[in-house]
C-alpha positions, 0 to 999 in steps of 0.5 A: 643560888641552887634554889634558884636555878632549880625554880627556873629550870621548873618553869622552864616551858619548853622543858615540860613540852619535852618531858611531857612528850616523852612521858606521852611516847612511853605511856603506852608502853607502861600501861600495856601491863595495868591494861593486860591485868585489867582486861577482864574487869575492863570487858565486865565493866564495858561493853562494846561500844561503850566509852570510858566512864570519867575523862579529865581534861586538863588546860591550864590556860588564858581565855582565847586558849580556853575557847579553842578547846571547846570543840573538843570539850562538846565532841568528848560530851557527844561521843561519851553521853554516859561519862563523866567530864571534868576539867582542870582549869584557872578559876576563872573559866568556871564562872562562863564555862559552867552554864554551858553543861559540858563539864561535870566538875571543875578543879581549878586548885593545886590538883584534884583530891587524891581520891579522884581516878580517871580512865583517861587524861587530856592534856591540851596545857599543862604543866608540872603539877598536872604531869605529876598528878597523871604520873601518880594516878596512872590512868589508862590513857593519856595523851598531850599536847606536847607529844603531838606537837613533838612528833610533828616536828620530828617528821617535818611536818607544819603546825596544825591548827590549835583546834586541830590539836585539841581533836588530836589529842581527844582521837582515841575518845572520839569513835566509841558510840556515834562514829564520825562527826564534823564539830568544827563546821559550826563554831557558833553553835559551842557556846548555847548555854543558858544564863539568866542572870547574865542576860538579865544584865545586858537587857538592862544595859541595853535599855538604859542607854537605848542602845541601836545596833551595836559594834563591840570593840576590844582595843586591849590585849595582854601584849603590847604588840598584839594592839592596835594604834588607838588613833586606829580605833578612833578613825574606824569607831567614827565610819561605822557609826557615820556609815552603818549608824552603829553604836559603838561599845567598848569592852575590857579589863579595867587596867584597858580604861586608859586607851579607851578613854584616850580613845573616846576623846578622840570621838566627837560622838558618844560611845559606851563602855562595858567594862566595870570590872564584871566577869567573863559571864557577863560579856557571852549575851553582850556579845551574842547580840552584837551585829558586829565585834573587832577586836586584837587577837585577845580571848574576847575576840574568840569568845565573841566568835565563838556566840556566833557573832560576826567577828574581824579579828587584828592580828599582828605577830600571831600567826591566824593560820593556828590560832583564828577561829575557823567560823565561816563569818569571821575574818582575820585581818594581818599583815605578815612580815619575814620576822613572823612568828616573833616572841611578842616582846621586841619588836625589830620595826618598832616605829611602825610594827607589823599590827600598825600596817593594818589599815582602817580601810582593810578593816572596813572592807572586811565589814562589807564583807561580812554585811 
């Protein structure tokens, strides 16, 4: 039963925001001295103007999370040309997220090896284990998440954007050698790393179905409030290709084949789909050369925004306001109801939920507005 009640008191997330931030407010405070006794090698081993020599970032986090941080990750890599940037992180970032040359090294076990030491941390999502590591390592800056939002609060202050906090948390980086700079004025341009293999699978794909135009739809997300009704789909997959001659290709995990099946048969044309299980990787060209992608608020929906492709994002309890991409080419598309933001997992208009009040014709004309 102590047991117990200790695991969940460990995974208890708004716990670790708490501790984080307090942590993060005292950080300073206890590295005054380290920094006092450091000044004079710190000024031999950089001199003005110079930033720190190895940064680690730390967002322990699913795809769309992943995505938002990317800003962030190319203003660290243009203002700190000379440093080494790593990044702790799920496996499953390290297969997509390597082409693009903004990491140096990926740590996605327990925690980096205990010679690892870094000038500085950036906790855009982390968790107990990667508070420890920074509380063991004590490097000379830190700064998280949980602080920022903390604080905010305390002074009665709205949310910020999650791109936003990400330029937050990395401020102190951002000035060392090239002053200021807009990175988020151009999102599609985040993602410009070259992958042969990948693309040489979506050349393929293309040409053995002799695929037109094309449509990318993601009809699946991890929560069941998050999706739209599949007759939804259905009626819109029919007036884009009826009325823009599209090609419609389904993308998703294989757990999503069921609704896109169920989805196809409500078709009296052909679809595709591109969804047999590949990795992330793959899905970057796909989307890239798409003319359009609609999808739930869901990783592939950032991913796709953020290649550069027109994108109509669904949004039903999120709040687009924080969590949208901010491209110019792409549009969120919700209806708000009073019990927005919810906890996304019951909802009080079961019958006809808030995703749901997203009608067809909203969507089409988002794609006009677009074309």
């Amino acid at each position: 039963m102590v047991y117990a009640q200790i695991c969940s008191i460990v995974r208890n997330e708004r716990l670790y925001f708490v501790v984080s931030a307090l942590v993060g407010g005292l950080w300073g405070f206890g590295a005054l001295w380290c920094r006092f006794q450091a000044l004079l090698r710190w000024n031999k081993m950089r001199p003005h103007g110079e930033g720190p020599q190895r940064i680690l970032v730390i967002r322990m986090d699913e795809l769309g999370d992943m995505v938002t941080t990317l800003p962030m990750l190319l203003a660290i890599r243009y203002e700190n040309p000379r440093a080494v940037v790593d990044l702790w992180c799920k496996p499953i970032h390290k297969d997509w997220l390597a082409p693009q040359g903004l990491v140096n090294t990926f740590w996605t076990g327990d925690c980096p090896t205990g010679k690892e030491r870094y000038d500085w941390v950036l906790e855009c999502r982390g968790n107990w284990q990667t508070l420890g590591y920074a509380l063991r390592t004590w490097p000379q800056g830190r700064r998280d998440r949980g602080s920022i939002r903390l604080w905010r609060r305390l002074r009665g202050q709205v949310q910020l954007h999650e791109w936003d906090i990400n330029m937050k948390i990395a401020a102190p980086l951002l000035n060392w050698t090239n002053g200021h700079r807009d990175y988020q004025k151009d999102y599609g341009s985040l993602l410009h790393g070259e992958d042969p293999i990948a693309a040489a699978d979506i050349n393929l794909f293309k040409q053995r179905l002799d695929l037109g135009p094309y449509v990318v739809f993601h009809a699946g997300a991890r929560k069941l409030l998050r999706r739209w009704s599949l007759q939804s789909w259905a009626d819109l997959a029919r007036r884009l290709h009826f009325d823009f001659h599209f090609d419609i290709v389904f993308v998703g995990t294989p757990e999503e084949r069921p609704d896109v099946e169920c989805i196809q048969g409500k078709l009296d044309f052909e679809t595709f789909t591109y969804m047999e299980g590949r990795s992330i990787r793959y899905l970057l060209p796909l989307l890239a050369q798409a003319s359009l992608m609609i999808g739930n608020e869901s990783g592939p929906m950032h991913l796709a925004s953020a290649t550069g492709c027109p994108v109509v994002g669904l949004f039903g309890p999120g709040e687009p306001e924080i969590f949208s991409p901010k491209a110019s080419n792409f549009r969120a598309l919700h209806v708000k109801l009073p019990c927005n933001p919810c906890g996304q997992i019951r909802c009080v208009h079961p019958d006809n939920p808030c995703i749901n009040r997203i009608a067809v014709d909203e969507v089409m004309n988002a794609v006009h507005d677009l074309f």
